[in-house]
C-alpha positions in Angstrom: -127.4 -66.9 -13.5 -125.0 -66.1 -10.6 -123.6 -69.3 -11.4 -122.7 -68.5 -14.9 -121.3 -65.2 -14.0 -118.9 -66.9 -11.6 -117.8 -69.0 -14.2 -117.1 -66.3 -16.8 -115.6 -64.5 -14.1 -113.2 -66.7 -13.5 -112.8 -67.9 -17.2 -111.7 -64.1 -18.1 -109.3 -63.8 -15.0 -107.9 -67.0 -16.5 -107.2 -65.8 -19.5 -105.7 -63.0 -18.6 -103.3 -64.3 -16.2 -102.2 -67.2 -18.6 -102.4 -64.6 -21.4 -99.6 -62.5 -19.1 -97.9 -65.6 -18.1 -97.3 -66.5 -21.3 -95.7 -63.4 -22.1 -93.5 -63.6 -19.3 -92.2 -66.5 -19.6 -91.8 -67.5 -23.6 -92.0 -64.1 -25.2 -90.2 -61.9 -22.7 -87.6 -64.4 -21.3 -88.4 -63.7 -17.8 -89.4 -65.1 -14.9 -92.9 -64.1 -13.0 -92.9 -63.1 -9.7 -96.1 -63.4 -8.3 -97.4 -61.8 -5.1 -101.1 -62.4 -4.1 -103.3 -62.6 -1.4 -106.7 -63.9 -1.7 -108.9 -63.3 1.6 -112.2 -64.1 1.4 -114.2 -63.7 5.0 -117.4 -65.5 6.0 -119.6 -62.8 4.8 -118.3 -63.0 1.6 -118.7 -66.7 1.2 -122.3 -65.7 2.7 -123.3 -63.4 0.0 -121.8 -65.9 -2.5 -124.1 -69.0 -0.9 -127.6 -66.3 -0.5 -127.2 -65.2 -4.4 -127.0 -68.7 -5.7 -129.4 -70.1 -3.5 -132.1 -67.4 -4.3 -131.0 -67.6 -8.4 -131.6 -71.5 -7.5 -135.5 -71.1 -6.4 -136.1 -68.2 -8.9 -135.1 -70.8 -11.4 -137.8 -73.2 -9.7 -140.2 -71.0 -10.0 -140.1 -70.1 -6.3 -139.7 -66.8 -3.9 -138.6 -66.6 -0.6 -139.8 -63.6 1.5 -138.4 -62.5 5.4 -141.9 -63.1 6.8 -142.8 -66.4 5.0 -145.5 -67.6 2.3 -148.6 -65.5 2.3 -151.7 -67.9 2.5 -154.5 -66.5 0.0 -157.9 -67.9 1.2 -159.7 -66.7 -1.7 -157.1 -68.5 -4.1 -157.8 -72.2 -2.6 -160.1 -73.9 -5.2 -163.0 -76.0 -3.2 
């Protein structure tokens, strides 16, 4: 899931920068000056790598907790 929203995320900005682009240039005869700065810090690449690796074991049909797996005794079949 955090995979797709990524994706879409980035499809839209897309868009909307080719869509502007595109007005720039062809409709409005002008040229685009562009200033951007994209920073993106460890912890942001953390949080990134954390959501998609827990949307990656919910999809396996698997949870992580802090303290670890929780051995049920009475669950074990003999």
């Amino acid at each position: 899931m955090a995979e797709l929203f990524i994706f879409v995320s980035g499809l839209i900005a897309g868009i909307a920068i080719g869509a502007w682009g595109v007005w720039q240039l062809w409709l409005k005869h002008e040229r685009p000056i562009v200033h951007a700065n994209l920073v993106i810090d460890p912890a942001t690449l953390h949080q990134i790598n954390a959501k998609m690796t827990l949307a990656w074991l919910e999809r396996q049909g698997l949870t992580w907790t802090a303290k670890g797996a929780e051995f049920d005794f009475n669950r074990v079949k003999k």
